[in-house]
N, C-alpha and C positions, 0 to 999 in steps of 0.2 A: 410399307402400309399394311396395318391389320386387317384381315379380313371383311372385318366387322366397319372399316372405316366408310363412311357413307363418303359419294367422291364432293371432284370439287367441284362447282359450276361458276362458270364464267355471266354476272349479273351484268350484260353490257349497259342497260338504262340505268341501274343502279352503281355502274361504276365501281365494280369491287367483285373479286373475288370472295366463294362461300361456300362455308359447307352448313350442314341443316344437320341439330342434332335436338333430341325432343326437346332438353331446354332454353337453347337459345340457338342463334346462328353465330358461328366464326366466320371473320373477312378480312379479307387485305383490301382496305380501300384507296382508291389510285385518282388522276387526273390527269390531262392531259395540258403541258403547258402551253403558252404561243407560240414553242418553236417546236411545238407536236412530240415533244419529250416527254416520257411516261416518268409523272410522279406517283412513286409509290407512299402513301401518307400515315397511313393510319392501321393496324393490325389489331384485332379482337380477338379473344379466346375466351368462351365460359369458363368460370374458375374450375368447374369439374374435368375440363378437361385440358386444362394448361399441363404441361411437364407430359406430353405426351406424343408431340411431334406432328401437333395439329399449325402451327404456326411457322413449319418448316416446309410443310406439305405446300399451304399456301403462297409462301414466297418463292417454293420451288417452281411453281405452277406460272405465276406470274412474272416470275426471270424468264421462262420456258418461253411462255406467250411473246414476250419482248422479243426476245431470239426469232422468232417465227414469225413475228411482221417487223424484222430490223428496223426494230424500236432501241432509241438509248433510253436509258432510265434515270432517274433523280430520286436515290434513295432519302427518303423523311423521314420514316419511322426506324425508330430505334433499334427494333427486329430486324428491320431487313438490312440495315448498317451491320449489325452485327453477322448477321446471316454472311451477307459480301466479305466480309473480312474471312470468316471460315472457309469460302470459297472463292480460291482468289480465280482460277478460270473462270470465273463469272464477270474480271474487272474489264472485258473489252464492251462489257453493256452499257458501261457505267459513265455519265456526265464525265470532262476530265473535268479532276477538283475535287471529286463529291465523296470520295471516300478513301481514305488512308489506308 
């Protein structure tokens, strides 16, 4: 993390992870399903600041969280699918099924 990186915060009414930058906010947005399984759905990034490890932060953040209220997770979004595959000690989070 850069210095400069403003952190992350955890929007619980909002349902999503964020961070706040002057032109927009980036977030990992989640839900919680009937069997109280944390989906993870949806990730944003302002184009200015994509390719920069702001979408890694977040998913880092919100696998972390999972771990820390032994939460399974149900990856959605295509980021954080991706993200799981580069980090496979993350696969004991993970719905079985949900991610190859």
């Amino acid at each position: 993390m850069d210095q400069a990186d403003p952190p992350i915060e955890h929007n619980v009414p909002a349902h999503r992870f964020e961070v706040r930058f002057p032109e927009r906010i980036a977030m990992l947005k989640y839900h919680y399903d009937t069997l109280g399984r944390l989906n993870l759905d949806h990730t944003e990034v302002p184009p200015a600041r994509r390719h920069h490890g702001v979408a890694a932060r977040l998913a880092k953040t919100a696998l972390d969280f999972a771990k820390s209220q032994n939460l399974t997770v149900v990856p959605v979004c295509p980021y954080v699918i991706a993200y799981l595959k580069e980090h496979p000690e993350l696969a004991p989070l993970v719905a079985r099924g949900q991610v190859s």
